[in-house]
Short mmCIF file of the C-alpha atoms (twelve columns), coordinates in Angstrom:
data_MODEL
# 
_entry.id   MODEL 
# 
loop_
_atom_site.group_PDB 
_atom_site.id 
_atom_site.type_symbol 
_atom_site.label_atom_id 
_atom_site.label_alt_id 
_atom_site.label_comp_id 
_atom_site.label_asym_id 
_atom_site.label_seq_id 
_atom_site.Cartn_x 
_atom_site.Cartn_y 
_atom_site.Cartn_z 
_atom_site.pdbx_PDB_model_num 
ATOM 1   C CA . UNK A 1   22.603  18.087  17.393  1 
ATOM 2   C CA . UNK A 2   19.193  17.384  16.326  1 
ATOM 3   C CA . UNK A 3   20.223  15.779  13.201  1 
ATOM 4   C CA . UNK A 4   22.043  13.425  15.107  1 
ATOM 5   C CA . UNK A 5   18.708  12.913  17.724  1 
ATOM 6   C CA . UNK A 6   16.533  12.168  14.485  1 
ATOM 7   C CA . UNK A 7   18.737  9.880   12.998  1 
ATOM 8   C CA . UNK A 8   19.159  7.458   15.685  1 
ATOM 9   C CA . UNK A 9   15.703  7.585   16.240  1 
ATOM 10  C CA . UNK A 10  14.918  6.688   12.596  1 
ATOM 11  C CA . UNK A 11  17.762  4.220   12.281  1 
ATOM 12  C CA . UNK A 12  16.366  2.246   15.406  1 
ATOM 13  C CA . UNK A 13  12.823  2.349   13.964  1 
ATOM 14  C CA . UNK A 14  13.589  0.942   10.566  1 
ATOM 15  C CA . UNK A 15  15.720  -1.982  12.715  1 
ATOM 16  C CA . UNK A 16  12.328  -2.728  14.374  1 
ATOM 17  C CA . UNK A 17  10.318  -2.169  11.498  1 
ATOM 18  C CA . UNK A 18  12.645  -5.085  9.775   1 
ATOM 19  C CA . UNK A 19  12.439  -7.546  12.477  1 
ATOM 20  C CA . UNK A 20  8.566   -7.240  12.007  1 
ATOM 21  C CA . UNK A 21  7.317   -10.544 10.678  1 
ATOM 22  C CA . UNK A 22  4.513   -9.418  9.166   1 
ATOM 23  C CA . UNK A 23  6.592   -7.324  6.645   1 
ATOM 24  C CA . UNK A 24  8.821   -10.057 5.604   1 
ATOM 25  C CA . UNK A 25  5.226   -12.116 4.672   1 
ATOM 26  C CA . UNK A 26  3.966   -8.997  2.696   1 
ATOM 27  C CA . UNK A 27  7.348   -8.899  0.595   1 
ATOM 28  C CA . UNK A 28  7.120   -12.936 -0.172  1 
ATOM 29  C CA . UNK A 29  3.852   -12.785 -1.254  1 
ATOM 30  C CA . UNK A 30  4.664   -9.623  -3.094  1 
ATOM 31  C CA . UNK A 31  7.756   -11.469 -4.715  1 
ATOM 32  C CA . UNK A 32  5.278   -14.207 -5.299  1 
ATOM 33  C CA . UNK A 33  2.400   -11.535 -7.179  1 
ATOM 34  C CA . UNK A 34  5.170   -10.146 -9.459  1 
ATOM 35  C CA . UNK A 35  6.318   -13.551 -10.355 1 
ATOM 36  C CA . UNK A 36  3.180   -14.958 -11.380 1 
ATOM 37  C CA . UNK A 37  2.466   -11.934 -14.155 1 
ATOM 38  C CA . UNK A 38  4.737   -14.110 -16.266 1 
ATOM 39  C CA . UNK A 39  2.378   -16.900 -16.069 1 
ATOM 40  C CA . UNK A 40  -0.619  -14.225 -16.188 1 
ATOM 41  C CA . UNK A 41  0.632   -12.629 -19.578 1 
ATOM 42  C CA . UNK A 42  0.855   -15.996 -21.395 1 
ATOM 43  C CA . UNK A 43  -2.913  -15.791 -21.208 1 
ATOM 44  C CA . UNK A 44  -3.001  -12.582 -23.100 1 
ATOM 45  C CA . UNK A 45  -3.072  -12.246 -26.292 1 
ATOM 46  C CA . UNK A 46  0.074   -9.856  -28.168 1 
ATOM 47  C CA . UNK A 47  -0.083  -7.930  -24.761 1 
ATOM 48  C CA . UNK A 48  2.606   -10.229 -22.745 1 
ATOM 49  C CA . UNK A 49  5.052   -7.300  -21.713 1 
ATOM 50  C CA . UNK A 50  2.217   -4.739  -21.016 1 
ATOM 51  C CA . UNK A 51  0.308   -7.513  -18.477 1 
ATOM 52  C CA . UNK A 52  3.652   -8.064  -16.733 1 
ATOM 53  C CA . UNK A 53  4.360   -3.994  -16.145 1 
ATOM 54  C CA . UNK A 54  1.032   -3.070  -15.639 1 
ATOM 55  C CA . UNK A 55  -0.043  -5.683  -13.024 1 
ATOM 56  C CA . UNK A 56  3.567   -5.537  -11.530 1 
ATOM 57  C CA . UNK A 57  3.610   -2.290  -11.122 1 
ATOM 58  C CA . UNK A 58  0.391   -1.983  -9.349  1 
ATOM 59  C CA . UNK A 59  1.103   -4.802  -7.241  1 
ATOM 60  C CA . UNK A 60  3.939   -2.555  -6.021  1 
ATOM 61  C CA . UNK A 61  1.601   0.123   -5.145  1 
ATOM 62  C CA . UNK A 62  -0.447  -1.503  -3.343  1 
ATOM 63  C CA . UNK A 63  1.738   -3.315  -1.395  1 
ATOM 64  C CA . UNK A 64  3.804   -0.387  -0.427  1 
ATOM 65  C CA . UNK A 65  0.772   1.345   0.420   1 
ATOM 66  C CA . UNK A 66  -0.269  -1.342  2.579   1 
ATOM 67  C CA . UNK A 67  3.567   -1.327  4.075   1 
ATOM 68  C CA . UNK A 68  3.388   2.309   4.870   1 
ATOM 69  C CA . UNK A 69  -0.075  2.123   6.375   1 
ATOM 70  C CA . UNK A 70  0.901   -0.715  8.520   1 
ATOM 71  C CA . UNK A 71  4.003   0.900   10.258  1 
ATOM 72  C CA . UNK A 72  2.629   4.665   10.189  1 
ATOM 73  C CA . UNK A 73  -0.454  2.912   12.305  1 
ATOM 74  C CA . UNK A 74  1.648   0.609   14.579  1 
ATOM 75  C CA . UNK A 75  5.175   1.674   15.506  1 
ATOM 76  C CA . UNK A 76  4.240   4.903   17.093  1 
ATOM 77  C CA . UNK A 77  1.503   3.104   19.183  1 
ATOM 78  C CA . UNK A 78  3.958   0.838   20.507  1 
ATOM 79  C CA . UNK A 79  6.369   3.043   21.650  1 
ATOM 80  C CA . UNK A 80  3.256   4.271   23.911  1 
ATOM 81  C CA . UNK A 81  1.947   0.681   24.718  1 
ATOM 82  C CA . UNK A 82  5.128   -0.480  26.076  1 
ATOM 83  C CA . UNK A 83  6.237   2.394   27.679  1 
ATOM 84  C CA . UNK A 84  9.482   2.970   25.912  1 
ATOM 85  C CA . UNK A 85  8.135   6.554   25.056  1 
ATOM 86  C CA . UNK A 86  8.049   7.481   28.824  1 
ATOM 87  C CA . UNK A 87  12.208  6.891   28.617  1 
ATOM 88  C CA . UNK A 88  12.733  8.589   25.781  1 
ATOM 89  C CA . UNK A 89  10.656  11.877  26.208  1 
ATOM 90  C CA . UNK A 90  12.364  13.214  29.591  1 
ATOM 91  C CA . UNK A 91  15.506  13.033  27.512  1 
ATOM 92  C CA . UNK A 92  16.615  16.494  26.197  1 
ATOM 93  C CA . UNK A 93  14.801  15.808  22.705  1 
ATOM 94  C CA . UNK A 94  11.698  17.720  21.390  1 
ATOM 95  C CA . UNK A 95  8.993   15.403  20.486  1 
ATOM 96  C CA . UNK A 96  8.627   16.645  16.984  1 
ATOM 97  C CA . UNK A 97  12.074  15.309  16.684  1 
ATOM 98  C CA . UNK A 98  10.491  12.237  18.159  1 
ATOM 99  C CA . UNK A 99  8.079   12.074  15.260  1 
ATOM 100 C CA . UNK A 100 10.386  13.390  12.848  1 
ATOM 101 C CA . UNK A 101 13.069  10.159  13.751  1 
ATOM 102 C CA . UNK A 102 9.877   7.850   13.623  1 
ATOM 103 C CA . UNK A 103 8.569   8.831   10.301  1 
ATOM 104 C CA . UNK A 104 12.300  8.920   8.428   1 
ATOM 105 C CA . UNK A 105 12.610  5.285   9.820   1 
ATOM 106 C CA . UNK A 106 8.616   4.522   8.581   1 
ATOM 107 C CA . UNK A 107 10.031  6.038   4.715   1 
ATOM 108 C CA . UNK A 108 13.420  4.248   5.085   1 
ATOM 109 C CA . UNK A 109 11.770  1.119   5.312   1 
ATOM 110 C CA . UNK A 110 9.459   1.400   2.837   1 
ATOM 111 C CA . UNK A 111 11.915  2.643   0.562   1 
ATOM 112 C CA . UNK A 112 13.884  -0.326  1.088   1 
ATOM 113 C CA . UNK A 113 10.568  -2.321  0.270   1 
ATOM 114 C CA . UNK A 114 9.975   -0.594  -3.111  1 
ATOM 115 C CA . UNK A 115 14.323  -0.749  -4.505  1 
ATOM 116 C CA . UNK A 116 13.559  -4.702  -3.409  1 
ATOM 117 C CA . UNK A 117 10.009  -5.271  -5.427  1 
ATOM 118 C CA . UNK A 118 11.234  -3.151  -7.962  1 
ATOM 119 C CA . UNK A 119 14.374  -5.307  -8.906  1 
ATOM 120 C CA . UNK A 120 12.120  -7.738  -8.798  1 
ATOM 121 C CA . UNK A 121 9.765   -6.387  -11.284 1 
ATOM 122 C CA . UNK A 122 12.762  -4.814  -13.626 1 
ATOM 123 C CA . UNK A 123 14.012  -8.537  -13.311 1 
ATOM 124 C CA . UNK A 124 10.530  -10.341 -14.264 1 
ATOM 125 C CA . UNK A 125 10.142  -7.653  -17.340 1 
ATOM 126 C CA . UNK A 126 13.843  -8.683  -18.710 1 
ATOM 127 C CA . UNK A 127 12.594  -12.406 -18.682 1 
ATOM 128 C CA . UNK A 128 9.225   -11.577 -20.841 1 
ATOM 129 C CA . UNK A 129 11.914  -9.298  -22.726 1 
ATOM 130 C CA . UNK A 130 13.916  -12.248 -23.557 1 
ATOM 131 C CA . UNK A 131 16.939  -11.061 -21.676 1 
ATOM 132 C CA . UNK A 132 20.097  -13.942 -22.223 1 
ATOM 133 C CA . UNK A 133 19.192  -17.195 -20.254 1 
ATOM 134 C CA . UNK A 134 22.940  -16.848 -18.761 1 
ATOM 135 C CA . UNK A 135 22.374  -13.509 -16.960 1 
ATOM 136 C CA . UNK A 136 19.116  -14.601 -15.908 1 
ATOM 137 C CA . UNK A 137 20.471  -16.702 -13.581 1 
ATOM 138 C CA . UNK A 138 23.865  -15.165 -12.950 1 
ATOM 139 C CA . UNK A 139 22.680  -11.974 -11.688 1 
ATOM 140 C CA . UNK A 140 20.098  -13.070 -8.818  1 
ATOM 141 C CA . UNK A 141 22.957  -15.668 -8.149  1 
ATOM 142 C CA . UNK A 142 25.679  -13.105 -7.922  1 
ATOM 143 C CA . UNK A 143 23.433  -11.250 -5.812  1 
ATOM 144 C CA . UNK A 144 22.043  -14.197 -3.187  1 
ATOM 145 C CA . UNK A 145 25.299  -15.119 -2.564  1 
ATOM 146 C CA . UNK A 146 26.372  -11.180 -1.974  1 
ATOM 147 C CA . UNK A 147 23.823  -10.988 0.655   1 
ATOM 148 C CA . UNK A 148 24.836  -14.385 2.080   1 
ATOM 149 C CA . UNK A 149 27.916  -12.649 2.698   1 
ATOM 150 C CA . UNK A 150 26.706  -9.794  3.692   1 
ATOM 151 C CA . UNK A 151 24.721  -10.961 6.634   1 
ATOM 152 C CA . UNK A 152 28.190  -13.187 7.086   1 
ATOM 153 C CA . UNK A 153 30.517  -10.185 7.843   1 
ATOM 154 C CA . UNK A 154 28.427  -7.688  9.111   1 
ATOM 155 C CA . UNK A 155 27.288  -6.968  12.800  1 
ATOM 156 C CA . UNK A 156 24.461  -5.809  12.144  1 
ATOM 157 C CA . UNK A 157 22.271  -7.561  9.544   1 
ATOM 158 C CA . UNK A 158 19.183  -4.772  9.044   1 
ATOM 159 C CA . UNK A 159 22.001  -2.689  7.646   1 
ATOM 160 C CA . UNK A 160 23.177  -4.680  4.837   1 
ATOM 161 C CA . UNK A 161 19.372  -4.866  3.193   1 
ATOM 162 C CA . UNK A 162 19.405  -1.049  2.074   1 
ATOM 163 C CA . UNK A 163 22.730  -1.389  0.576   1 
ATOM 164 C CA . UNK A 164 21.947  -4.977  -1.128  1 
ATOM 165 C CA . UNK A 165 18.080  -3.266  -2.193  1 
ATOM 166 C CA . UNK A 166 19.845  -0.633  -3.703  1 
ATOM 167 C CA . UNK A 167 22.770  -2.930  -5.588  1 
ATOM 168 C CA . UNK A 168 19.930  -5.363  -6.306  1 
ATOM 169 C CA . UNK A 169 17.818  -2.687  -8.108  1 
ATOM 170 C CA . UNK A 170 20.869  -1.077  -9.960  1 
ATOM 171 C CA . UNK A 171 21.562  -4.648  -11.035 1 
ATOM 172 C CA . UNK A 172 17.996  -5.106  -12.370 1 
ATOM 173 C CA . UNK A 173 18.133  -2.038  -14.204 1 
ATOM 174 C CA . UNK A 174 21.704  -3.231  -15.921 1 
ATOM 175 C CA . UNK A 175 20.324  -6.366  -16.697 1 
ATOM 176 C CA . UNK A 176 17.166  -4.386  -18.578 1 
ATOM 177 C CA . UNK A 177 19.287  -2.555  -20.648 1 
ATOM 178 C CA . UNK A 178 20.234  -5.229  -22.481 1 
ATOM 179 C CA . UNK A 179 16.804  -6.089  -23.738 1 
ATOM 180 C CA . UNK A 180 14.262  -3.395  -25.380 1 
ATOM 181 C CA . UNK A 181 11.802  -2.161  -22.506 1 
ATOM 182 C CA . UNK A 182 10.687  1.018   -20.742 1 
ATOM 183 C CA . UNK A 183 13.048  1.085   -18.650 1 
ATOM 184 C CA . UNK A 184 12.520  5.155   -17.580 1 
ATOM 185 C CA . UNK A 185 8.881   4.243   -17.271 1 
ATOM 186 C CA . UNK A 186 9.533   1.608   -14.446 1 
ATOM 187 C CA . UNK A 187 12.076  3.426   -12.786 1 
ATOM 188 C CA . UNK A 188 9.333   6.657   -12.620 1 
ATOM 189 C CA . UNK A 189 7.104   4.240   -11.084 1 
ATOM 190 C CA . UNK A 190 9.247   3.261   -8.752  1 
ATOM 191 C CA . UNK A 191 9.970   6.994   -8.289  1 
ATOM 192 C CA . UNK A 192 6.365   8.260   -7.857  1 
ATOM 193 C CA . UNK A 193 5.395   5.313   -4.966  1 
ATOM 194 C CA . UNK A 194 8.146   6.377   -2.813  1 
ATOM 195 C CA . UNK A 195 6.197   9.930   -2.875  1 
ATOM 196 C CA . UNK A 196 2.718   7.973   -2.643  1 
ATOM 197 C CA . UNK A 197 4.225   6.555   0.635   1 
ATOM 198 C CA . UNK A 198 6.107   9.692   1.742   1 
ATOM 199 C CA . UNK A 199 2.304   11.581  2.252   1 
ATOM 200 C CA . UNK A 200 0.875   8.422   3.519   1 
ATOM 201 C CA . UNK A 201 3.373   7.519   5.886   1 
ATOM 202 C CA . UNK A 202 2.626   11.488  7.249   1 
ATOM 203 C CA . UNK A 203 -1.138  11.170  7.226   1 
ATOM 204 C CA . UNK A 204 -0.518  7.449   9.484   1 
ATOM 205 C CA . UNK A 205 1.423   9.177   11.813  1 
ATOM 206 C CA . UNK A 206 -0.796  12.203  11.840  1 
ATOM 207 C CA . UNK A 207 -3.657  9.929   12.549  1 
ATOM 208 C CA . UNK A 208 -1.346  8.161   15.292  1 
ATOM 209 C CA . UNK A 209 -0.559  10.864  17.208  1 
ATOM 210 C CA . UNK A 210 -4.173  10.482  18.448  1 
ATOM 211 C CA . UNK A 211 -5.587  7.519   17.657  1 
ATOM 212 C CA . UNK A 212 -5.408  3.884   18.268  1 
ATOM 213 C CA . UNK A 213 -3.388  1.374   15.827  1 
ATOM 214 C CA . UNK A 214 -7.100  -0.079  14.269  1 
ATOM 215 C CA . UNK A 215 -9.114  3.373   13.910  1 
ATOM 216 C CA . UNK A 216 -5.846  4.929   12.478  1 
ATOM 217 C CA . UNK A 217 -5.014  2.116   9.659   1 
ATOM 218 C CA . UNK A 218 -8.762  2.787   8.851   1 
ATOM 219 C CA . UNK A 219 -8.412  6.306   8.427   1 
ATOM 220 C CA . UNK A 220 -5.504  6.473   6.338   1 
ATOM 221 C CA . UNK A 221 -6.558  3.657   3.914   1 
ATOM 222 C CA . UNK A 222 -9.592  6.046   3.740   1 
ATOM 223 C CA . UNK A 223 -7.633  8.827   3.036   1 
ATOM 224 C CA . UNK A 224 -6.110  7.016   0.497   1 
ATOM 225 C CA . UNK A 225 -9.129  5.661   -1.288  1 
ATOM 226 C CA . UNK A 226 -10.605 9.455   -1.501  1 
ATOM 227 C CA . UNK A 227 -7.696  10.684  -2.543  1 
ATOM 228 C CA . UNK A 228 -7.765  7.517   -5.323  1 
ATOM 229 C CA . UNK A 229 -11.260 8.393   -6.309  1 
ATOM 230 C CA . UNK A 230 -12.666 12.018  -5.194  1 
ATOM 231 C CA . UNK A 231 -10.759 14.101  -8.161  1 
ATOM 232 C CA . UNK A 232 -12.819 11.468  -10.619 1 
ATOM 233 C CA . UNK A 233 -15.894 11.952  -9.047  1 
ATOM 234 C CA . UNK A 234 -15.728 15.466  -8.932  1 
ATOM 235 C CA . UNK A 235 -15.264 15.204  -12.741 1 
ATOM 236 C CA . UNK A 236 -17.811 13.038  -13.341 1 
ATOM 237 C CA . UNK A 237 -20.971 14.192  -15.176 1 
ATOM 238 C CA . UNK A 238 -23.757 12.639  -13.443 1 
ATOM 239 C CA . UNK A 239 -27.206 13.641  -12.332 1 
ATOM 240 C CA . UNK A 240 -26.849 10.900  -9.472  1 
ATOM 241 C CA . UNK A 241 -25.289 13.062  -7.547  1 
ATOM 242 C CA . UNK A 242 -26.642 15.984  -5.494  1 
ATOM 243 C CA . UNK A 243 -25.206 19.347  -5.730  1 
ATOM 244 C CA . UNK A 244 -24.743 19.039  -2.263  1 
ATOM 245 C CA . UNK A 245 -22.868 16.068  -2.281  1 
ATOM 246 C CA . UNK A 246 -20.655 17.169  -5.225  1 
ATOM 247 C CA . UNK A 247 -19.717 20.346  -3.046  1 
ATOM 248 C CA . UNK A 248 -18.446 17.946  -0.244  1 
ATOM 249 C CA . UNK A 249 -16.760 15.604  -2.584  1 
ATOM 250 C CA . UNK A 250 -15.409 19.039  -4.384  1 
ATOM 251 C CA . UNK A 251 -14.149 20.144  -0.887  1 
ATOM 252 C CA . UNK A 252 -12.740 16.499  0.129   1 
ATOM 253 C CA . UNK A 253 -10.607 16.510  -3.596  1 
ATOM 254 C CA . UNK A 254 -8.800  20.031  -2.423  1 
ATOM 255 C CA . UNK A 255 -8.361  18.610  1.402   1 
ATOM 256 C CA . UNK A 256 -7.175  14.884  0.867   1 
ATOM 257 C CA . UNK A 257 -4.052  14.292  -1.159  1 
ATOM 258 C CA . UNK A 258 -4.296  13.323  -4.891  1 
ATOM 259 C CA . UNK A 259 -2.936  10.223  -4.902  1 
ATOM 260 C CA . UNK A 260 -3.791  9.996   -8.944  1 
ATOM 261 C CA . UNK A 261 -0.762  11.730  -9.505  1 
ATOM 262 C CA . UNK A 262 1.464   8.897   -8.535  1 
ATOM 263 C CA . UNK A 263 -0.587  6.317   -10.541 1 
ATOM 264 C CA . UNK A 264 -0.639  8.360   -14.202 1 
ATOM 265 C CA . UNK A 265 -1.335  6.681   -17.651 1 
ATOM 266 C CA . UNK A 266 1.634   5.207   -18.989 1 
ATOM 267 C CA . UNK A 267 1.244   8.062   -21.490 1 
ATOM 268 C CA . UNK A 268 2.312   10.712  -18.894 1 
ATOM 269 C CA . UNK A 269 5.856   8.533   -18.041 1 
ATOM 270 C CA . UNK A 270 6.758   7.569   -22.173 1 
ATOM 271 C CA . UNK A 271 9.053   9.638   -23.618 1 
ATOM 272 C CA . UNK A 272 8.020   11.307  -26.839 1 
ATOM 273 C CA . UNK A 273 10.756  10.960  -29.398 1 
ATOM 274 C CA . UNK A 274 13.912  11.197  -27.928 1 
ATOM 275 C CA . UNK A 275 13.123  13.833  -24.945 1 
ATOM 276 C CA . UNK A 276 12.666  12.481  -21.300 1 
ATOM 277 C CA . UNK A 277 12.038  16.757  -20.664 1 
ATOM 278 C CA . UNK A 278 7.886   16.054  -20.018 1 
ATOM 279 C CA . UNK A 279 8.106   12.531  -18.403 1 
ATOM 280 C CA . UNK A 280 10.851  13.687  -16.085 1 
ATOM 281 C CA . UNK A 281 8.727   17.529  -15.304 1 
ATOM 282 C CA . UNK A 282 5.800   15.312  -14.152 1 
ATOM 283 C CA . UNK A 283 7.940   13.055  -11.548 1 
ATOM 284 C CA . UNK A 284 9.771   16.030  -10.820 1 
ATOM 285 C CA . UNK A 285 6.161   18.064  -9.869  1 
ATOM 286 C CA . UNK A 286 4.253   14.987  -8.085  1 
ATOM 287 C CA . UNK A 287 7.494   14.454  -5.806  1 
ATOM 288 C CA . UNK A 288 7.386   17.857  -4.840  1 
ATOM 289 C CA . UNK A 289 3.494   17.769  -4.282  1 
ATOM 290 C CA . UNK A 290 4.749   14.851  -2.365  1 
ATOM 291 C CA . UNK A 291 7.179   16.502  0.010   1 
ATOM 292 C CA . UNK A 292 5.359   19.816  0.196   1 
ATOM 293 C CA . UNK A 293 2.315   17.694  1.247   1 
ATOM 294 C CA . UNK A 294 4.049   15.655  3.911   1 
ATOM 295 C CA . UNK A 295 5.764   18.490  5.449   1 
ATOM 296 C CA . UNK A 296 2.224   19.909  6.382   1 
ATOM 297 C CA . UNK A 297 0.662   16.992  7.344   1 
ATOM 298 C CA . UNK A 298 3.843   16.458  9.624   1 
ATOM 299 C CA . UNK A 299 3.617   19.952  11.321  1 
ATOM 300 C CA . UNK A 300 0.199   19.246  12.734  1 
ATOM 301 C CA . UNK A 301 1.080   15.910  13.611  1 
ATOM 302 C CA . UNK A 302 3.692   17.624  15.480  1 
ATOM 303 C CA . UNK A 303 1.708   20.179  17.020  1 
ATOM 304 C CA . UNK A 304 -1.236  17.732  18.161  1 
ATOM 305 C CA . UNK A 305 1.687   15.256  19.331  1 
ATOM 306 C CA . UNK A 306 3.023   18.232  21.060  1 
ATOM 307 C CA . UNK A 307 0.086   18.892  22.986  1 
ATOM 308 C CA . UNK A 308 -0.705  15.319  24.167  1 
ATOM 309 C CA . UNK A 309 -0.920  14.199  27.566  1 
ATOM 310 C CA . UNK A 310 1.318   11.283  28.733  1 
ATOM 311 C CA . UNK A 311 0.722   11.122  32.344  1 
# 
């Protein structure tokens, strides 16, 4: 069954993506970032718990940008560069499966990434919360020694970390609830960066499907800073500009994703009063911007993949 095809073929592309060194770097010094907002906000002044969200949270962003731009750019690539594609393609399985499997594994991973970092960030904000010193260090003790023993009984290692990220995060959240932060806010967060890297992710494999490793990590950070910046220009008033270059920027903010919509004011994610019905609308629209966006970009990645030479 396809399903079947696309699965292994994700499930052995987030096991390489794991073993990559470089990501395990990015999430210590990521860890490291969201730790050091607690020594950050001391330097504030009555703003401690909005310097340790707001800088954690877009440390998260960026780093899971920079995740999904470094795998969407690399692991297709290698399957060329070492051949391994030349095995796999005579096989009876389509190549859009191919790149279906490759970019489920790509979003696995990253997804992984984010549940991690955001535990982390959930468990940072409960410390500037003033969370009890005695679950403070019980719960990331209960949960070392879970994956310790994890990675003890299990065969294969790469699977425990989705389960632990996920146990981890739902632990973090617990541990939040027991102190008074904005706890829906974070989790939206969290929420909208899995659909930041769920278009990027496409666009880096759209761009690999063509490209070389370098020229297509440059083109999808570009992407991503247009799509960051080319809705605001647009709206800019500003005599700067020409009307010739506002039409192209005016064309490039209906072409490139809006990547604004998963970074929105912390007014567009707080409740107001007691209804979640607005905060949860606007997840609820980006991540389906999100999907309907990916799917597209992963047709013509298909279709260009499709049509590419091997021989």
């Amino acid at each position: 069954m396809r399903l079947s095809r696309i699965y292994a073929i994700a499930l052995n592309t987030y096991r390489e993506a794991v073993r990559d060194k470089v990501l395990f770097g990015v999430l210590v010094f990521a860890t490291g970032v969201l730790a050091l907002t607690l020594a950050l906000a001391e330097l504030s002044l009555d703003q401690h718990m909005r310097v340790v969200t707001d800088l954690g949270l877009a440390s998260i962003s960026i780093f899971s940008v920079i995740i999904a731009v470094f795998l969407g750019s690399s692991l297709l690539y290698k399957e060329i560069e070492r051949k391994t594609l030349y095995v796999i393609l005579p096989k009876p399985i389509a190549r859009f499966e191919f790149l279906l499997g490759k970019y489920a594994g790509i979003v696995a991973t990253c997804a992984v990434f984010i549940a991690i970092m955001g535990a982390v960030q959930l468990y940072v904000t409960a410390i500037q919360a003033g969370a009890s010193t005695t679950l403070v260090v019980a719960v990331p003790s209960v949960l070392v020694a879970a994956l310790g023993v994890g990675f003890a009984v299990s065969r294969d290692r790469t699977l425990v970390v989705p389960i632990w990220s996920v146990a981890a995060l739902g632990a973090a959240v617990w541990l939040c609830s027991t102190v008074d932060v904005e706890l829906f806010r974070l989790l939206a967060s969290f929420a909208l960066n899995l659909g930041e890297v769920w278009i990027l992710a496409a666009v880096a494999l759209l761009f690999s499907s063509f490209s070389t490793p370098f020229l297509t990590g440059a083109f999808t950070f570009g992407v991503w800073l247009v799509g960051r910046s080319a809705h605001d220009m647009v709206a800019m008033e500003t005599r700067v500009l020409s009307p010739a270059v506002k039409n192209i920027l005016r064309w490039l903010a209906e072409v490139v994703p809006n990547f604004n919509l998963f970074v929105p004011g912390r007014s567009a994610l707080v409740a107001q009063g007691s209804s979640l019905s607005e905060p949860l609308s606007y997840v609820a629209t980006s991540l389906g911007y999100a999907v309907l966006y990916a799917a597209v970009t992963l047709a013509v990645a298909s279709f260009i993949f499709r049509r590419r030479d091997f021989v």
